[in-house]
Each structure stands twice: as C-alpha cells, then as structure tokens.
VOGU-3710 file (C-alpha; in Angstrom, 3 decimals, decimal comma):
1> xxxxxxxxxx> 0,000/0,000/0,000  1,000/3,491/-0,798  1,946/5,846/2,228  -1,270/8,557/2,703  0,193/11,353/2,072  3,892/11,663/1,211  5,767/14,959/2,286  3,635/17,517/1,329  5,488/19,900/-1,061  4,604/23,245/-2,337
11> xxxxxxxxxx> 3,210/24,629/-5,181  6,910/25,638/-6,778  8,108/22,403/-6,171  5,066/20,563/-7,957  5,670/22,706/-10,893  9,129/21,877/-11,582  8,619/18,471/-10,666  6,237/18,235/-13,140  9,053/20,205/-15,983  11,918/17,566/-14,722
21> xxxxxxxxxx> 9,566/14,668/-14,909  8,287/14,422/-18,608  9,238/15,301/-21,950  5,989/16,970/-22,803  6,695/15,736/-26,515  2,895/15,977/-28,471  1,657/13,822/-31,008  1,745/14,987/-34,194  -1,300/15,047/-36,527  -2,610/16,376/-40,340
31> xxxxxxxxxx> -5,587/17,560/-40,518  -7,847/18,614/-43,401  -7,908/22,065/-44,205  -11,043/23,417/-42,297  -12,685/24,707/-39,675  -11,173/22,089/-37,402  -7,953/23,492/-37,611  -9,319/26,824/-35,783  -7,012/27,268/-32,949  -4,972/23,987/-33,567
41> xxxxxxxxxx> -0,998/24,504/-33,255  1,334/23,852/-36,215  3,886/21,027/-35,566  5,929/21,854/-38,546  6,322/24,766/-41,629  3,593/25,567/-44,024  4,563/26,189/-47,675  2,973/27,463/-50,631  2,329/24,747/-53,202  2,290/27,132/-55,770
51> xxxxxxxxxx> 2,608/30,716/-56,370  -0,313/33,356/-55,903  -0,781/34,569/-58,498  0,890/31,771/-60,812  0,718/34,528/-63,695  0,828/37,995/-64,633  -2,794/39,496/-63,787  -4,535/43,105/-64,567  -4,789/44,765/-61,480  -7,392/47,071/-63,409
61> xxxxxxxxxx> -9,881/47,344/-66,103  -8,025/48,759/-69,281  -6,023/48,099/-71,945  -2,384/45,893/-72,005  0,241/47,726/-73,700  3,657/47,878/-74,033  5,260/50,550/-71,505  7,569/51,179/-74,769  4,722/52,296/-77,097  3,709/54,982/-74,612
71> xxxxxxxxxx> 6,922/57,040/-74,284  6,582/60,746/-74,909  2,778/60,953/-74,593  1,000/63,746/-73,557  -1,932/66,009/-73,220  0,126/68,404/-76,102  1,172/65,160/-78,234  -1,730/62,402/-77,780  -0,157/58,977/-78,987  -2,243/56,772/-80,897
81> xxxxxxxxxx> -0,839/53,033/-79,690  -0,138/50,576/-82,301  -1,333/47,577/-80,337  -3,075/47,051/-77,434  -5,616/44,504/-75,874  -8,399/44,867/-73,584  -8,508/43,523/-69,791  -10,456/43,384/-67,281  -9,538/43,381/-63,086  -8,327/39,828/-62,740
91> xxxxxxxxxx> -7,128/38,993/-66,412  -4,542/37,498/-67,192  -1,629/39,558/-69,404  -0,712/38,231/-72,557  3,025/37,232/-73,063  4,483/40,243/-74,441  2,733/43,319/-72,799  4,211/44,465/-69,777  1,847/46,873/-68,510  -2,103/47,844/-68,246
101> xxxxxxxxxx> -4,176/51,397/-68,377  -6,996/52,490/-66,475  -9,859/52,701/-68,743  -10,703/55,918/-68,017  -7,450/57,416/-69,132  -7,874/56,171/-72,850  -9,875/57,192/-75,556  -10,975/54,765/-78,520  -11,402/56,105/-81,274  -12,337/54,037/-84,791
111> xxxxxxxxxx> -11,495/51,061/-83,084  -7,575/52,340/-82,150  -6,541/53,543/-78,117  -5,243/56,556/-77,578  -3,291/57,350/-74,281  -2,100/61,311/-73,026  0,660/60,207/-70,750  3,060/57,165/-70,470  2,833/54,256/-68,799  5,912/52,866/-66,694
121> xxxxxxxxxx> 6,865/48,974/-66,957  4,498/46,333/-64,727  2,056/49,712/-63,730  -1,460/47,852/-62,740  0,066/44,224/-63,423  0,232/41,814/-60,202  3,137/39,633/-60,919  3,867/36,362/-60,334  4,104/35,733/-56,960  2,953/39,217/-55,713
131> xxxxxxxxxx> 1,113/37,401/-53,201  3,254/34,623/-52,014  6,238/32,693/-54,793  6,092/28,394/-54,582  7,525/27,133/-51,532  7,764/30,449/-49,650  6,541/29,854/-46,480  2,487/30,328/-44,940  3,322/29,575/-41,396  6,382/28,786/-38,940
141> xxxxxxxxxx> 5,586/26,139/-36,249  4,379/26,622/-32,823  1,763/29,160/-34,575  -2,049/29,033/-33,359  -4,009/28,966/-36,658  -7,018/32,060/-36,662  -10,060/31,952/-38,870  -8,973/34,526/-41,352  -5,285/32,010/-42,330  -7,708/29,424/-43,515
151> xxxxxxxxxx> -8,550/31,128/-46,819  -5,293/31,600/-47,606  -3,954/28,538/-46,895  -6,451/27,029/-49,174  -5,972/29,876/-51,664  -2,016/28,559/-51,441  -2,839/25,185/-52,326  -2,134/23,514/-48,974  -5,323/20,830/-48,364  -4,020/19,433/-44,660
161> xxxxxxxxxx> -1,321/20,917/-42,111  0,596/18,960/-39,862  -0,711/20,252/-36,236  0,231/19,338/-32,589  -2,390/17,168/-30,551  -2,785/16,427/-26,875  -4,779/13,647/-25,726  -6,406/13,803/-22,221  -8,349/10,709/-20,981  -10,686/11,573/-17,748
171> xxxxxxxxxx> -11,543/9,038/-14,928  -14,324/9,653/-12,474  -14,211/7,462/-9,349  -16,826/7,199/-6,734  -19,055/5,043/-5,928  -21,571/7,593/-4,790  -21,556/9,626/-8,158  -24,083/9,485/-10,986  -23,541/10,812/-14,389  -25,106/14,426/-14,924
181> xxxxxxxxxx> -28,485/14,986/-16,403  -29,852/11,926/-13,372  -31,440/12,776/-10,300  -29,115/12,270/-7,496  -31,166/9,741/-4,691  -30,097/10,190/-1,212  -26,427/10,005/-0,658  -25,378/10,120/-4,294  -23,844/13,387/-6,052  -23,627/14,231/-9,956
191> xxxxxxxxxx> -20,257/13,622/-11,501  -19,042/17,276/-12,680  -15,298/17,349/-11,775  -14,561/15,619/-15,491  -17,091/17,581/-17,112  -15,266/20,884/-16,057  -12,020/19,475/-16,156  -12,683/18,601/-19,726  -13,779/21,832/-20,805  -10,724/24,082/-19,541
201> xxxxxxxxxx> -8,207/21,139/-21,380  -10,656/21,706/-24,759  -9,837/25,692/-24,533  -6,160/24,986/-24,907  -7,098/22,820/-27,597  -6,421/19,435/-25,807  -8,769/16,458/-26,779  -10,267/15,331/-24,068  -11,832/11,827/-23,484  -14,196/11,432/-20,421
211> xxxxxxxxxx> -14,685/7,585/-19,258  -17,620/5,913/-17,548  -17,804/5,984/-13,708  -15,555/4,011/-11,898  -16,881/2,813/-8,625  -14,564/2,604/-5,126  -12,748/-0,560/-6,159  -9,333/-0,935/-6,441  -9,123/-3,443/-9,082  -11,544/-1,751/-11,343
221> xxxxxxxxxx> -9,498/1,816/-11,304  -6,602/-0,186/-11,817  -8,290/-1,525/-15,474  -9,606/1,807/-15,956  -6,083/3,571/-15,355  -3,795/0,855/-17,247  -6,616/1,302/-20,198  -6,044/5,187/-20,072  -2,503/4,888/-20,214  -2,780/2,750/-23,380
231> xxxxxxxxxx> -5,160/5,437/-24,986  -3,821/8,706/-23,807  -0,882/11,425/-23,333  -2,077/12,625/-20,143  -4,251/10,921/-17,644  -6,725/12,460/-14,610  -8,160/10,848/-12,322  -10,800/12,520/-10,296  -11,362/11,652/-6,279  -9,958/9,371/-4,603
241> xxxxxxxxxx> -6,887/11,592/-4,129  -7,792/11,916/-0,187  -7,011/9,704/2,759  -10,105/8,058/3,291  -10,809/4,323/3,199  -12,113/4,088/-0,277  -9,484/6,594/-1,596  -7,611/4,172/-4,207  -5,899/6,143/-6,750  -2,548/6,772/-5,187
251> xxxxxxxxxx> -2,284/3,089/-4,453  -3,639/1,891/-8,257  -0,585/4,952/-9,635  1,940/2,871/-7,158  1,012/-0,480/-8,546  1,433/0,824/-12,249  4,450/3,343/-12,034  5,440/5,609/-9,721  3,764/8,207/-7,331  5,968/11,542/-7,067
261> xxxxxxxxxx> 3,929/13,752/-5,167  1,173/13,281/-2,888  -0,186/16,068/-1,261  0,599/20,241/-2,467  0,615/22,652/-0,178  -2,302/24,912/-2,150  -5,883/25,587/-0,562  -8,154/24,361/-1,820  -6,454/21,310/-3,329  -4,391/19,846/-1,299
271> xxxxxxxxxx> -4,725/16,027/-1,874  -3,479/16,172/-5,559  -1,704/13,564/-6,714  1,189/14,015/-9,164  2,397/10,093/-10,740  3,696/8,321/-13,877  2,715/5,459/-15,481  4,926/4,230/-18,348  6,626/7,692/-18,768  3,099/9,310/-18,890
281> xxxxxxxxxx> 1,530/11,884/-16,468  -1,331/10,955/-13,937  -2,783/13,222/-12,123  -5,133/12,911/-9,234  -7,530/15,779/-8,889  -9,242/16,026/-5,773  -13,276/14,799/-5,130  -14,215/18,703/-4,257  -15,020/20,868/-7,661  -13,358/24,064/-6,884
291> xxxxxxxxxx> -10,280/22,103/-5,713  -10,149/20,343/-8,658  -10,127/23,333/-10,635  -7,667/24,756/-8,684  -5,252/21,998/-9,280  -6,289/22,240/-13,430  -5,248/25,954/-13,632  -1,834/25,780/-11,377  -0,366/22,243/-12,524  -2,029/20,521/-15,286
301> xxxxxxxxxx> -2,352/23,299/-17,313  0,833/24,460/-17,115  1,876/20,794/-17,892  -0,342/21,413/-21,129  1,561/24,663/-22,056  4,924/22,574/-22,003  3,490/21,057/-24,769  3,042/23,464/-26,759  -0,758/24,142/-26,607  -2,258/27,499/-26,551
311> xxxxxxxxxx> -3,174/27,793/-22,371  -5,096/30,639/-22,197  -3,272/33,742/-19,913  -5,570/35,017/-17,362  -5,551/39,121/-17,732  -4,311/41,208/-14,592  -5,186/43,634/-12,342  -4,652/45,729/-8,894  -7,795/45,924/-6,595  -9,115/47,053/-3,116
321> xxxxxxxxxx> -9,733/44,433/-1,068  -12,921/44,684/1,120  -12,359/42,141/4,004  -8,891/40,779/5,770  -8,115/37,372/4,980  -6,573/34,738/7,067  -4,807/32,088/5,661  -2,145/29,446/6,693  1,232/30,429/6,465  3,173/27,574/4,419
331> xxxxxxxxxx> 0,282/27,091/1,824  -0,375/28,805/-1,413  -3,960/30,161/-0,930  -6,327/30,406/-4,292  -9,311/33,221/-3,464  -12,481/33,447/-5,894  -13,295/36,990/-5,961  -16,218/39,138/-7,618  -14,031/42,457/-9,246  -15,731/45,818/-9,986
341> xxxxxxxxxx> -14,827/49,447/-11,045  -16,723/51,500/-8,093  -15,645/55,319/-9,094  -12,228/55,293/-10,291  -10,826/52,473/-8,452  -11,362/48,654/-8,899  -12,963/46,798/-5,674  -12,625/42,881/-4,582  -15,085/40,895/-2,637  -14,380/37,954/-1,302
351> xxxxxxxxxx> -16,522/34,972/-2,423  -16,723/31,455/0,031  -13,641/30,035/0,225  -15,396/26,645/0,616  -13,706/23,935/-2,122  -16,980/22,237/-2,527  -19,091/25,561/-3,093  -19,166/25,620/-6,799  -21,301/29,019/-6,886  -18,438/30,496/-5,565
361> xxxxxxxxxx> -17,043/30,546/-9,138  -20,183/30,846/-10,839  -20,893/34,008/-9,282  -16,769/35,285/-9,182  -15,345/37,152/-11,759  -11,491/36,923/-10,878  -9,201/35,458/-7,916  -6,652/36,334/-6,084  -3,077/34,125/-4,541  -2,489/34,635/-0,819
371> xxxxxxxxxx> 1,262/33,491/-0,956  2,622/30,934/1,096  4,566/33,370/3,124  2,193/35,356/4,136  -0,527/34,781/7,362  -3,166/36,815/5,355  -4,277/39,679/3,450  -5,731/42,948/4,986  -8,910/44,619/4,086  -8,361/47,714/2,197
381> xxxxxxxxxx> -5,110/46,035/1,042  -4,470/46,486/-2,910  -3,411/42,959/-4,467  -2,898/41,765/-7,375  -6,149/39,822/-9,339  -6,231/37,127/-12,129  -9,552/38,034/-13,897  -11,456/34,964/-15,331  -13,228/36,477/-18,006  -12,227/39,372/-20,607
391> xxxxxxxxxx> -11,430/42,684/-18,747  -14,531/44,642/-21,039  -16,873/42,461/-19,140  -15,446/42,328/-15,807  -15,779/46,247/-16,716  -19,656/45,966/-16,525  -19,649/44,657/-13,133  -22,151/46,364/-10,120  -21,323/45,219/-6,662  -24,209/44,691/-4,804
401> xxxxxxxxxx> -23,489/44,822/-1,027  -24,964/43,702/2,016  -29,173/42,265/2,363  -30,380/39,246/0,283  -33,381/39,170/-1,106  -34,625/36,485/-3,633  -35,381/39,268/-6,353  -31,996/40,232/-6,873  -30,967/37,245/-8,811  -34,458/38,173/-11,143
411> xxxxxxxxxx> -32,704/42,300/-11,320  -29,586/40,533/-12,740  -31,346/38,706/-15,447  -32,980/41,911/-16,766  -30,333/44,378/-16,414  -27,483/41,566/-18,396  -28,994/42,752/-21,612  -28,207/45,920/-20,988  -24,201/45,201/-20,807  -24,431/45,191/-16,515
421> xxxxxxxxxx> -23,294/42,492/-14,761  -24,716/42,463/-11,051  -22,691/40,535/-8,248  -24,445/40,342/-5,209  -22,582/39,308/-2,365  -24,726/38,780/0,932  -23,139/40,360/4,679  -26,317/41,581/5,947  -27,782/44,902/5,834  -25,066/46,656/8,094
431> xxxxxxxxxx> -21,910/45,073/6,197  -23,760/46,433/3,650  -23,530/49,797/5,095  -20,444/49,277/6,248  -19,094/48,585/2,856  -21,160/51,280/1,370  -19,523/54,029/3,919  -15,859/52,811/2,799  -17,187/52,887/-1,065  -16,448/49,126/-1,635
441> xxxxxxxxxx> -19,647/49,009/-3,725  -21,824/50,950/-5,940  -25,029/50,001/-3,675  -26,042/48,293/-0,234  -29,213/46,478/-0,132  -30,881/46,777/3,385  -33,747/46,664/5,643  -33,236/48,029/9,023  -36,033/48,719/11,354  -35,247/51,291/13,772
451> xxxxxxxxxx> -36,197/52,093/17,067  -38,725/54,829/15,567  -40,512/52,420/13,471  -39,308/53,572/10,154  -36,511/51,829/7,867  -32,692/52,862/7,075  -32,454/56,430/7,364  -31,706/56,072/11,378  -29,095/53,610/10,301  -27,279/55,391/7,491
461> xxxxxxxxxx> -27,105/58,452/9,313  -25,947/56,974/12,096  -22,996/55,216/10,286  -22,446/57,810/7,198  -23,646/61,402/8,531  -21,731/62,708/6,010  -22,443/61,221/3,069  -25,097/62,198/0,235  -27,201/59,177/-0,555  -30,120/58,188/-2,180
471> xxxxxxxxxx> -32,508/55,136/-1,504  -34,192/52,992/-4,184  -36,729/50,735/-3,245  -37,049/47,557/-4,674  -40,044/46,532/-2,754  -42,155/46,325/0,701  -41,955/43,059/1,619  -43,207/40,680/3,930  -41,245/38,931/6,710  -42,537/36,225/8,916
481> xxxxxxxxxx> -41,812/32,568/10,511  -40,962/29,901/7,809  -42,226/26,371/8,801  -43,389/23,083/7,619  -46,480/23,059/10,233  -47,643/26,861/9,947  -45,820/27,699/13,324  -46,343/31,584/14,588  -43,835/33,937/16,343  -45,055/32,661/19,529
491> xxxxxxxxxx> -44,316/29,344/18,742  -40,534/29,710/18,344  -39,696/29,150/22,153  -38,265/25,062/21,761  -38,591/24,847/18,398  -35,682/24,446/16,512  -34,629/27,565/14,861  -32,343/28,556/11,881  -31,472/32,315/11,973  -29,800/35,009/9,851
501> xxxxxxxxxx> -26,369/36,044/10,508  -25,685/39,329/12,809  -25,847/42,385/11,604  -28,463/41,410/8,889  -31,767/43,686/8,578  -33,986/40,172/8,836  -32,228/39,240/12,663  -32,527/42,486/13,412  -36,716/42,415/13,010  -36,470/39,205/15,020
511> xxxxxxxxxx> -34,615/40,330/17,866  -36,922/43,492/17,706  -39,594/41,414/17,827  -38,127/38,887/20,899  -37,871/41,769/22,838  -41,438/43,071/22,456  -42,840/39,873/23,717  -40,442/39,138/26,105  -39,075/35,961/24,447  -35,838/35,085/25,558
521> xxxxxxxxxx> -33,270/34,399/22,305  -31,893/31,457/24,502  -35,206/29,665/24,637  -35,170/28,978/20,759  -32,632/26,211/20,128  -30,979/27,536/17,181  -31,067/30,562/17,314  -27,223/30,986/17,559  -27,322/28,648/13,880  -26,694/31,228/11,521
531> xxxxxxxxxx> -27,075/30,854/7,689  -26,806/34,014/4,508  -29,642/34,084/2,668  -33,765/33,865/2,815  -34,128/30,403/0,341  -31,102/28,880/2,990  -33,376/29,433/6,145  -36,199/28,252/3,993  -34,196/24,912/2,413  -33,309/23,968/5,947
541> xxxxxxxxxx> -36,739/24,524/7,276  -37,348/22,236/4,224  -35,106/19,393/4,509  -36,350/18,886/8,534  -32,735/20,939/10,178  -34,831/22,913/11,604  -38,786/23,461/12,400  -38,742/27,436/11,560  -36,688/30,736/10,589  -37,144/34,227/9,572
551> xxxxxxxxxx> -37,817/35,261/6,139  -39,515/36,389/3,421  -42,853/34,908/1,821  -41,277/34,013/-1,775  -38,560/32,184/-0,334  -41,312/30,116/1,842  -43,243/30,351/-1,647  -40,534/28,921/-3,847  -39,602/26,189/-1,746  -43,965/25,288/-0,954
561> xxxxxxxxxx> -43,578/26,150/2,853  -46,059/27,466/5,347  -45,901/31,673/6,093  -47,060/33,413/8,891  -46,588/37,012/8,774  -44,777/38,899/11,104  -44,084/42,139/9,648  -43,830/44,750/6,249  -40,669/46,217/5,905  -38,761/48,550/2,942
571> xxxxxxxxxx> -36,327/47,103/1,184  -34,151/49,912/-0,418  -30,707/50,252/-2,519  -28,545/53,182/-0,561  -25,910/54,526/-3,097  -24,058/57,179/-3,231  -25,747/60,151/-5,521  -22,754/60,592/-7,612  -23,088/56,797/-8,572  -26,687/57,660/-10,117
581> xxxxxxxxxx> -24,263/59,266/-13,210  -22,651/55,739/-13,872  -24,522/54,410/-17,192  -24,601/50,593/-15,335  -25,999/52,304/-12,184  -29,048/54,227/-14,337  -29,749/51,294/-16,148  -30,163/49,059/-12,953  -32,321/52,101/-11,328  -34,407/51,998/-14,759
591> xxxxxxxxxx> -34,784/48,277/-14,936  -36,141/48,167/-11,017  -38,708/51,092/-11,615  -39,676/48,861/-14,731  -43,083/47,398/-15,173  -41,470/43,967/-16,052  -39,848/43,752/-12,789  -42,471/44,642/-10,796  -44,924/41,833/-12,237  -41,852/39,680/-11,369
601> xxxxxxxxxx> -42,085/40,841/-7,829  -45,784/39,939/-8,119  -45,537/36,743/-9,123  -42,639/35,679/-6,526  -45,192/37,125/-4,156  -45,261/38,730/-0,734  -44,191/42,075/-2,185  -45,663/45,195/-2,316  -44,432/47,399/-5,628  -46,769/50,516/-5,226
611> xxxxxxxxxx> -42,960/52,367/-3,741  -40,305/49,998/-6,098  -38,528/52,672/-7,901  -38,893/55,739/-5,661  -35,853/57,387/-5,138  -35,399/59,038/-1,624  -32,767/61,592/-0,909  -30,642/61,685/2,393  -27,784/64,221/2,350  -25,254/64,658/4,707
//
C-alpha cells in the first residue's frame, strides 16, 4: 500500500517536478484544411504549393500595352498606340505586354486607343508571386491557426497541415456519483469534476476523453487507469486523491508506475496527486469541484503549455480588497473573488472560500493568490487579481453589497442585456452599510427597522452622517416565521430555529420582535445557527434541520412552505448620488422602476411594488 500522504510539497516544487519529470513531446497530426484546424498549433512549416498569383494578372480594367509604345505621350502630343488589348480586373496579361491602363485614361477612337501620358513597366500588373512565390513559407511552427489564415492557406494550395495534438483521458471514481443529467437519490452526487475538467483542457485545444464511472474498487481503477494509459498522453483521475478508506488512486498509480507527489501545499487542493505510469503523467484531482479546478489551472495546465498548446493567460489587475483574509502560512492560498470598477478604483469581494461551493465561481469574476509566506491579506489592502473572463466584461460589473433578497438574482437577469453584470454578495444589511460608507460598492441592499418604526435612514445616518445618498426601493416586503407546520412567532420558544447572521436587517426584526414579547433568544434552540440568505433558512426549514426561521414569503413560496406574517418592511438600494451618473448604475435604477420587474415581484409574491422605484434623498 502506498503511504497517505507523502511529504507535502509546495506549489513551486510541484511545478518543476512536473518540468523535470516528462518530456511533454505531443503527437503529431494532419488535418484537413477546415474549420477544425481553428485554434490547432502547427507542428511543422507551411509552404505554398504554388505561387499566388501563378501569372501575370490586370490589377485594373483597361487596356495591355507595351510601356515602350507609350513614351513621350501627352496632353500636347496624344499617342495613338499601335497595339493594345483589352482587360479586365483579374485577367490574365498576354506574353508580351508588360503593362495595363486604367480605362478611363484612354480614348478609342475608330477602333484604335489613344493614351495622353506614359505608362511605366508592370504599372497595374500583379506579378507572379505578388502574393506569395512556390515554396515560400504560410506559417512557422508553434503558430495558433485564426479563422482569417484558412482562406489563404487554401488559396495557397495547402489541403491538410501537420498540427500538434494532446490527448487527455478523464476518470471519475466514486461510488456515490451518478452521471449528470440523473437525479441524485439520497447520498449520491452528480459527476461534474470531469465535465469541467474537460472543458478548460478543450480551450487549450487538448482532446479530451471522459470515461464511464468508476466505482470505489481498487481493481476496477486499476483496469480503468492501465486502459487510459494505453489510450492517452495525459491521464486524470478525479477523487480518490484523499485519505479516506475508499481513496484508491494513489495506491492503483503505485502499482502501475510511480507516485511523485502526494499532497501540495495549495488551498483548496491539497490532496493532488502528481504520478507516472509508463513515462506518462497521472494526475489525481481532488473529489471537491473548486479544488479540482484549482489543481487544473496551477499544474495541469501548465503541464499542457509545455506542450506546446495554446493555455489561455488570465488578464491582470490591482484591486481594493474589502475584508482581511486569514490564511495558513506555508500554503499557497487560491481566493475566488467578484471584481468591480466602483468610481475610479477597482474593488474585490471575497466569495466562500469553501472547495466544494461551486457558486463560488459561478458568481466570481477573478481570484486572487495569498502566498505561502504570508498569514493573510488585509482589508483595504491592494493585491494583485487574475480576472477569469475578458477585462470589457469584468468592466460591466455592479457590486451589490450587504441584504439578500430572492429578487436580486431576477434584477440581474434583466439588467445583463443591458451590458451590466450584477454581483451580489450577501453580509447583511449593516456590512452592507459598512461597505457602502468605505465605497467598496456601488449600492447596499438593506432593511433596518429602527427604534422609531421607520426603515434605514436612522441607520445610514448613524454610520455615514456625512455622506449624500439616495434610496431605491425595490419593494415592501413581507417577513414572517418559515415552517413546515404553519408555526407563529409565539411558537418559536423550543422549536428548533435557523437564523440570519448578525448584523443582517432580517435578525434584526427578530430580535426586535423577541424583545417586544419578552421571548428570551436562549429559549429557541438555534437561534445561535446562523445561515446568509432567505431560500437557505427556507431549504433547511425544508429538509427537517430545523422546524422554523425568519424570512420572506417568496422564499417560503418557492420552496412550498407554510408563512405566517410577522411584519412589512422597505427594502431599499442606498448609493451614493454621484453613482446615479454611472450608465450601469441608471440602467439598474431603470430596470427596477420597470413594469417587467415589478410583475416579477408579483408573481414571486409577498411584495408590495406601489414604492419599487422611488428614489429618496438623504444628504449629509
């Protein structure tokens, strides 16, 4: 058996372990001149089969003369040319003439051409080989074919071009996984980890070859892995990386070749496994899907580059970071972040730094590398960000700040059209304000009830009495006790409770509303369980965690839960007045005050729209 977990080495070390370990030497293919060789690398030198054009051709509609026949013409002595045949734009020149004349400086008269200033030798003739001569060369190798080359290499003559090609073959383990598109039962999960992995190795151009579902057994990954080998350059094998019981594939590499690493010191994706198997790479990604991308974009692509595929180069940037960071000094840290120009500076948020919270990257639009020497990363700290999609669109991005509400994610949808691109990121209706006060967004959702009865103003001028802001609505909304059994707000005391975190507008109403009856928070277990979002307090009312929680009716109504009503509150966007001038920051005022989105809000339910899109005014 194969030691769990050799020395753990770090991320530089895996690298060049990786460069002294394998040739990276790529197959060689020819493939058909087409659209298939879009992107594909060239192994070797194109050539011209033949020259373009293989003649002399009129670059003009005219006449082919001799340049000797027009010396000494002119508008005082008109010569009448002896001989002289017509072209047109693409003809070929007879043997003999050496030059052509515009049409429209000749006159024919009684069937003879007469010219009114000479013509020098080869004027408005494309020579042989203008273009490109036989044999000259299209393309060196190592270049990455684009659209436009395809015409000419066909124009050239060349019908296939020898191109490099990079096999991948993909190997799912688990026992518990199911192939996507299937209904996971109880206790199974969806196989994605070859699915992605497959589509960041198809980018660079690699061909990649997913296999069935292996289940936990070692002598069936050890078939599945020897067949691999046999059929590919590079071989991945996802899960089973760990130390668990049923975690075989450093054992099956062991038995076949040679495990060199086990174990990089990079969050998330730690448990990699680096091995060869008859002078081949295998690597072991880890079960957990942002871990396993981690480990694709920091050692097997790089591995891919070596062999001379195109690996996309993420584009950088310097940004404001919005909350301090912790992270373990020895380990190379990978941070999903969601980037946005607020004013004139660019702003990072944070996203969950949990490896099996794949939303984290859905909804992040860059990351960040806490380096292995460092304990952390302070808020307000500029660092440096790896953007994961084109810098024009990461451009386009509004930071939402602070409250959830389940209508945000329908805002999104209808302001994308409109080239914005909202990232909502959810700390509660003070963070929000908070992060609104330091300008680390361009608005704060929130919903704070203050002592007076009356929403937000007490709260923003409390925390930003200098600022000049303005308040959107969105909605009045209803709040009340999520259950399975229609429990009220008396009912909470021993029943188990799920509640928002600190801070947010929604614990805020509770507490509010403890203390008016004279409930004691410790009385409700749970209450100290805190989760970020309405549809999470709902979904764990739903899957039996817990018998009740605070929220709002369309998260009860989406998931088909019982509502009892506890209270109407506003639900506003503060901003900044000066961000009203940004063209994403109109359009996503516009789009709220829509009629579109207010029939959304209807049909979610348990929102009143008679206020969404009135703009209040607080200045400083």
């Amino acid at each position: 058996m194969v030691k769990r977990y050799l020395s753990v080495i770090s991320l530089e070390e895996a690298r060049s372990l990786v460069e002294r370990s394998f040739q990276a030497v790529p197959r060689v293919v020819r493939v058909p001149v087409g659209t298939e060789l879009i992107g594909r690398v060239t192994a070797e030198p194109i050539f011209a089969r033949f020259s373009v054009p293989a003649i002399h051709i009129s670059a003009m509609d005219g006449i082919a003369v001799r340049s000797a026949d027009t010396v000494g013409a002119s508008e005082q002595h008109p010569v009448t040319l002896p001989d002289a045949v017509p072209v047109n734009t693409g003809n070929i020149v007879p043997p003999g003439y050496d030059a052509v004349i515009m049409i429209e400086d000749v006159w024919l008269e009684s069937g003879r051409y007469t010219i009114r200033k000479p013509v020098s030798p080869w004027q408005h003739i494309r020579p042989v080989g203008e273009d490109i001569a036989e044999s000259e060369m299209i393309l060196p190798r190592g270049h990455r074919i684009r659209p436009h080359e395809l015409g000419a290499l066909a124009n050239y003559g060349v019908t296939e071009a020898a191109v490099k090609h990079l096999r991948a073959g993909l190997i799912p383990t688990g026992s518990e996984l199911v192939p996507p598109g299937i209904m996971p039962p109880p206790g199974k999960v969806i196989e994605s980890n070859t699915l992605l992995a497959a589509a960041i190795l198809s980018e660079a151009g690699v061909e990649a070859c997913r296999y069935p579902i292996v289940p936990d057994d070692h002598n069936a990954i050890k078939g599945a892995v020897r067949r691999g080998i046999e059929e590919n350059d590079i071989l991945l094998v996802s899960a089973g990386s760990s130390a668990g019981t049923r975690d075989y594939t450093a054992d099956v590499i062991g038995d076949l070749g040679e495990v060199l690493a086990h174990g990089v010191a990079i969050k998330p994706g730690k448990p990699v496994i680096i091995g060869r198997v008859g002078g081949k790479p295998v690597i072991g990604l880890p079960g957990y899907p942002l871990a396993a991308v981690t480990v694709m974009r920091e050692i097997v692509m790089p591995l891919v580059a070596r062999y001379g595929l195109p690996v996309p180069r993420p584009e950088g940037l310097s940004a404001r970071l919005t909350t301090s960071l912790h992270s373990d000094i020895g380990t190379d840290e990978f941070v999903l972040l969601s980037v946005g120009m607020v004013g004139d500076r660019w702003v990072a948020v944070p996203q969950s730094r949990g490896a099996g919270i794949q939303m984290s990257a859905v909804r992040a639009n860059g990351y960040m590398q806490i380096p292995a020497q460092k304990e952390g990363v302070e808020a307000g700290e500029i660092v440096d960000v790896r953007l994961t999609v084109p810098r024009t669109e990461a451009e386009e991005a509004v930071l939402i700040t602070g409250s959830h509400d389940p209508s945000l994610d329908y805002l999104a949808d209808l302001v994308r059209p409109r080239g914005v691109d909202l990232h909502s990121t959810h700390v509660g209706s003070m963070g929000g304000v908070i992060a609104l006060k330091k300008r680390e967004c361009h608005a704060a959702p929130m919903h704070l009830l203050a002592p007076d009865g009356t929403y937000n103003t007490h709260y923003l001028r409390r925390y930003a009495p200098d600022a000049d802001l303005v308040l959107l609505c969105v909605a009045e909304r209803q709040q009340g006790v999520i259950s399975r059994e229609g429990l009220g707000f008396d009912d909470l005391p021993g029943r188990r409770f799920v509640n928002r975190q600190k801070g947010s507008g929604t614990r805020v109403l509770l507490d509010h509303h403890l203390a008016e009856r004279g409930i004691d928070p410790a009385s409700i277990p749970g209450y100290d369980r805190e989760v970020t979002t309405h549809l999470a307090v709902a979904l764990a009312v739903k899957t039996g965690e817990a018998d009740a929680g605070m929220g709002v009716y369309s998260a009860a109504k989406a998931l088909d839960l019982a509502f009892v009503p506890v209270a109407t509150e506003r639900y506003e966007l503060a901003m900044h007045r000066q961000m009203l001038d940004d063209p994403r920051v109109s359009a996503l005022v516009e789009t709220v005050s829509s009629e579109t989105f207010k029939q959304i809000l209807n049909d979610l339910g348990g929102y009143e729209t008679a206020e969404t899109g009135v703009l209040r005014e607080l200045r400083g």
